[in-house]
N, C-alpha and C positions, 0 to 999 in steps of 0.2 A: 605718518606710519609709526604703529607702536612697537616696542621696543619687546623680545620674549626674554622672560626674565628663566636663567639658569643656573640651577645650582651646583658651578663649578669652580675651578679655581683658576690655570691662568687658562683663555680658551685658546693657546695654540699646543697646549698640549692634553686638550681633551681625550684625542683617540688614542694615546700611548697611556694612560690615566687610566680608560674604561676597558681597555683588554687586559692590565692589571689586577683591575675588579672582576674581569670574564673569568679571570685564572685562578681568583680566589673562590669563586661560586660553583667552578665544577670541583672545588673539594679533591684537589688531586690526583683528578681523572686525566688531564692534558699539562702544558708545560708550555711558555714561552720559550721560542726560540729564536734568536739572530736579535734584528733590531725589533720585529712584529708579527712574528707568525705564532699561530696557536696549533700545537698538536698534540694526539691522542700519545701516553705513554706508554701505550703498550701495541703495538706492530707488528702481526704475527709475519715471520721469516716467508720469502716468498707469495706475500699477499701481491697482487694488485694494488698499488695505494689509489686513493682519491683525495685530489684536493681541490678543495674549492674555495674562493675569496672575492676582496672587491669594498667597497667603499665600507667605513665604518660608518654610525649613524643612523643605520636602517635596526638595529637591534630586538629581536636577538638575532638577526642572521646576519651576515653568512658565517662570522665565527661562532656563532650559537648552533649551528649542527654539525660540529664536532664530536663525536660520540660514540656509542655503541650501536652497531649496525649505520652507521652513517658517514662523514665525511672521516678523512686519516689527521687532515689538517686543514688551516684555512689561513690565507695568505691576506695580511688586515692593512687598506690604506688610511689615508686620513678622512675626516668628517667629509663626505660624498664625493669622496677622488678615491681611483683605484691606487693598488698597490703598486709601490716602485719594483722594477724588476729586481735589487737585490733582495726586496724583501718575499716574491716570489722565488726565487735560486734556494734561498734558505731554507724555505720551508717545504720545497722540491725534495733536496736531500737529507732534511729530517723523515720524511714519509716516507720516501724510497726505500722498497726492502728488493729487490732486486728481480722484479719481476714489472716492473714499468711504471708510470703515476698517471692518471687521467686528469686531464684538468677541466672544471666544470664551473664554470661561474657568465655570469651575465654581459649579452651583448650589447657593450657600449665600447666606442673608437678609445679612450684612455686603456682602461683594461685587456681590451683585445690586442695594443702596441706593448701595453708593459710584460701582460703573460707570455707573448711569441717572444721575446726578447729573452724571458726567465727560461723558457724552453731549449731557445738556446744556447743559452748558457749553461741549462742542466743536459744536454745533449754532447757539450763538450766534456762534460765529465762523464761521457758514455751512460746515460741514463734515458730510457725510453720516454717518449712523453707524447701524448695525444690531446688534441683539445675537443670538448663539445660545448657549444654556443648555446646557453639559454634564453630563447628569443620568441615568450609568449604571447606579449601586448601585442593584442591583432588589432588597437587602435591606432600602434604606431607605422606600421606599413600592409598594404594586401597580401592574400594569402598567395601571388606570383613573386612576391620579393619579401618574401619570411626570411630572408637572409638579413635583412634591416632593421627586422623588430629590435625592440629592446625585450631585457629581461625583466618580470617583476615578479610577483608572487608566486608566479607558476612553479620558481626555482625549490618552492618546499616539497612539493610531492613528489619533481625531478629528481633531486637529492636525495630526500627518504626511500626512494626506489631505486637506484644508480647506488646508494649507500648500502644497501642490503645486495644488490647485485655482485658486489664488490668484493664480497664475506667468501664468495664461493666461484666466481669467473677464475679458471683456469690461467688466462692470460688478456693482455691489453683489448685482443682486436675484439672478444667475446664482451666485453665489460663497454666496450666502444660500442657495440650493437645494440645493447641493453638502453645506453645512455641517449644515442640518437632515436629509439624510436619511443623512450618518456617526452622528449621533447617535440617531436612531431603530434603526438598526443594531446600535446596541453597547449591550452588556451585560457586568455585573460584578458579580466577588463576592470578598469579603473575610473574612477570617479574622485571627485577633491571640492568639497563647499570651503573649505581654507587652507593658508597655506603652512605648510613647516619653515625654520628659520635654520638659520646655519650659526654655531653657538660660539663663532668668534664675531659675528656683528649682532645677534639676536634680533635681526631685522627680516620679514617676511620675506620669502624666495619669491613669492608673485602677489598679484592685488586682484579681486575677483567681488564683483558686485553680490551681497548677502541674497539676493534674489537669483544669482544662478548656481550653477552647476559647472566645474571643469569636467571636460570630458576625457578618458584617456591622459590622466596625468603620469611623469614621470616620478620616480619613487627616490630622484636627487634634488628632488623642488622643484624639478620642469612646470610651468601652468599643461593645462590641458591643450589635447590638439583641437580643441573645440569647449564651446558654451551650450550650456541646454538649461532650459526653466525649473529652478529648485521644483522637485513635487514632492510626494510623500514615498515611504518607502517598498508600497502597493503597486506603486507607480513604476519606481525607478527599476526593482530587483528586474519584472519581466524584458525590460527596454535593453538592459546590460546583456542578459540571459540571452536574450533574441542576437545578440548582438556575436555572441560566442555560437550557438548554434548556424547560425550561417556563413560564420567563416567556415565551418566543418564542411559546410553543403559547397564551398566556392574553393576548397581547396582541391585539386584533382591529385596530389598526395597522398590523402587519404579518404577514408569512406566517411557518409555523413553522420552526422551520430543519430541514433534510431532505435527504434522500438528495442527495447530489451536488451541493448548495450548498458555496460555498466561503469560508472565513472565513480573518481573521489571529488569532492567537493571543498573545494577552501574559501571561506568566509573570512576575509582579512583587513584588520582594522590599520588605516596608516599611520594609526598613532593617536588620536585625540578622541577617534568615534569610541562610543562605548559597548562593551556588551549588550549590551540591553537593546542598542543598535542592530549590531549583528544578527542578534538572534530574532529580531522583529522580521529583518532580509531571510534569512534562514528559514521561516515559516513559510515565504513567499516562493522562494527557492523550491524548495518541498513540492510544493504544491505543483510549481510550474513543469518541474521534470516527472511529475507523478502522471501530469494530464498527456506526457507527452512518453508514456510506459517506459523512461529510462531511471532506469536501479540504480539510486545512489549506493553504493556500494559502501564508503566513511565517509565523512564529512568531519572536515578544522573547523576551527572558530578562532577568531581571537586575532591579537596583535602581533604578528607574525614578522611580517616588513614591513616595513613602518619608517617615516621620515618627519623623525622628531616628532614635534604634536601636529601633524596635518591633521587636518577632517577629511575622511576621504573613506573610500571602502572598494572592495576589489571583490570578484569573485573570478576563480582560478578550477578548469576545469581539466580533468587530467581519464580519457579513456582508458578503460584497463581489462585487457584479454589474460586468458589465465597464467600468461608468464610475468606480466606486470603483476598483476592483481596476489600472485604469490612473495612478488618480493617486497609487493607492499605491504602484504600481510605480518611479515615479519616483524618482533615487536623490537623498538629502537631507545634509546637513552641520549639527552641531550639537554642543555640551557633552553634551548630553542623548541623544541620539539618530545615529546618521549610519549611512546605506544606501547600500553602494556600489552602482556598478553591474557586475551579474549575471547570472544565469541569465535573467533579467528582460529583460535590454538597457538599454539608457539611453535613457527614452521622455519624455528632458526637450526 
């Protein structure tokens, strides 16, 4: 087993080191607070806050959409471990302007124990708090127990939508409306030809024969919930794609996705795949939702979540009816993400 060579210094305290770095790159847009949370410095009185967090290591997110039109804060644990609930409390009441916080980050059992904990805690200092679960990988459980997925990439168009929602929701339970039905919208699927390492042993999270494919991998070094035959990328995009389209049609949730519905499109590198990757998938993509008359409506690219250098690629589908499609339109500023304004207009 080879060893990934990183260049860090000591590695247990990598993730306190790289939000360091995160706070120098936004150029004195956010601000460390407590032991590790990152937040936006300017919080209009009476907003709605949003905060979102969850394991460091996947970079740029979840503290990388911290921003303009996007998250208030983000609550940072160590290299693929969630945040401890002090360091959720703190970044509760950095956000907090007195109008309630929504909390939005990915379902996994660590994160889920430590945010209900921070909530409670933020609760006894009379602070409102709601959570919503980002739970898109339809490889990790059916669409009757969506309550078990995990989160993974689908959380950027969540966010970027729930983050512009948030600019202008009157109060919690409107901004909780907003937030539950991006998430019931979005779906994802993942794929891993290698794995990421974790940078205090630089040794591979999993071992996978150069002839296959992980199928549905997790985006903390999980192996995949299945194997399938490397193919080409002609191959693999329709397979994934097919794969998301009929969770649509098997969920009674919601409606299937169909002719003339219009979706955003995320093409997400887990780290190691290249552009040049993406965009080969991307052509296929294209194509595949063209033959099947639904409207890409934007489309991402790039290395969004990501774990460490895996080889891997995700594609993350998010339907959007004109109240989504309005707050996604909205143009955003971030490490992570940033949408200027476009063809779109600027409907901030």
């Amino acid at each position: 087993m080879s060893v990934q060579k990183k260049l860090i210094n000591d590695p247990l305290k990598v993730a306190d080191e790289l939000v360091e770095g995160l706070i120098e790159a936004y150029n004195g847009e956010v601000r460390m607070v407590g032991t590790r949370s990152v937040v936006k410095n300017s919080i209009p009185d009476g907003k709605v806050a949003l905060l979102v967090g969850g394991g460091s290591g996947h970079e740029p997110i979840y503290h990388g959409l911290v921003g303009r039109n996007l998250a208030d804060g983000a609550a940072c644990g160590d290299i693929f471990a969630a945040p401890p609930p002090n360091i959720v409390f703190e970044a509760t009441e950095a956000v907090n302007k007195g109008n309630g916080v929504l909390y939005l980050y990915g379902n996994y059992a660590g994160d889920v124990m430590n945010f209900d904990i921070g909530a409670e805690m933020a609760e006894d200092e009379d602070i409102d708090v709601r959570t919503v679960l980002i739970a898109d990988d339809v490889c990790s459980a059916p669409p009757t127990e969506k309550d078990k997925r995990r989160g993974i990439a689908g959380l950027v168009p969540i966010v970027k939508i729930v983050g512009a929602a948030s600019q202008k929701a009157p109060n919690l339970d409107e901004l909780e409306k907003v937030a539950k039905k991006a998430v019931l919208e979005t779906r994802s699927v993942g794929v891993s030809m290698s794995p990421g390492s974790i940078p205090a042993t630089g040794k591979p999270t999993f071992e996978i024969e150069a002839d296959k494919i992980g199928l549905g991998m997790g985006i903390h070094g999980e192996p995949g919930v299945g194997e399938i035959p490397m193919s080409t990328a002609d191959e693999l995009t329709p397979q994934m794609l097919d794969m998301i389209i009929e969770d649509f049609e098997k969920d009674d949730d919601v409606e299937a996705l169909k002719e003339g519905d219009d979706i955003v499109l995320i093409v997400n590198s887990l780290g190691a795949t290249t552009m040049m990757e993406l965009l080969i998938c991307l052509r296929k993509a294209k194509d595949y939702f063209n033959s099947r008359g639904i409207n890409i409506h934007d489309v991402v690219v790039g290395p969004l979540v990501t774990c460490q250098e895996m080889t891997g690629i995700s594609f993350s589908v998010t339907r959007v009816d004109d109240v989504l499609k309005k707050f996604w339109n909205m143009p955003c500023q971030s490490l992570c993400y940033t949408k200027m304004t476009g063809r779109y207009g600027d409907l901030s």
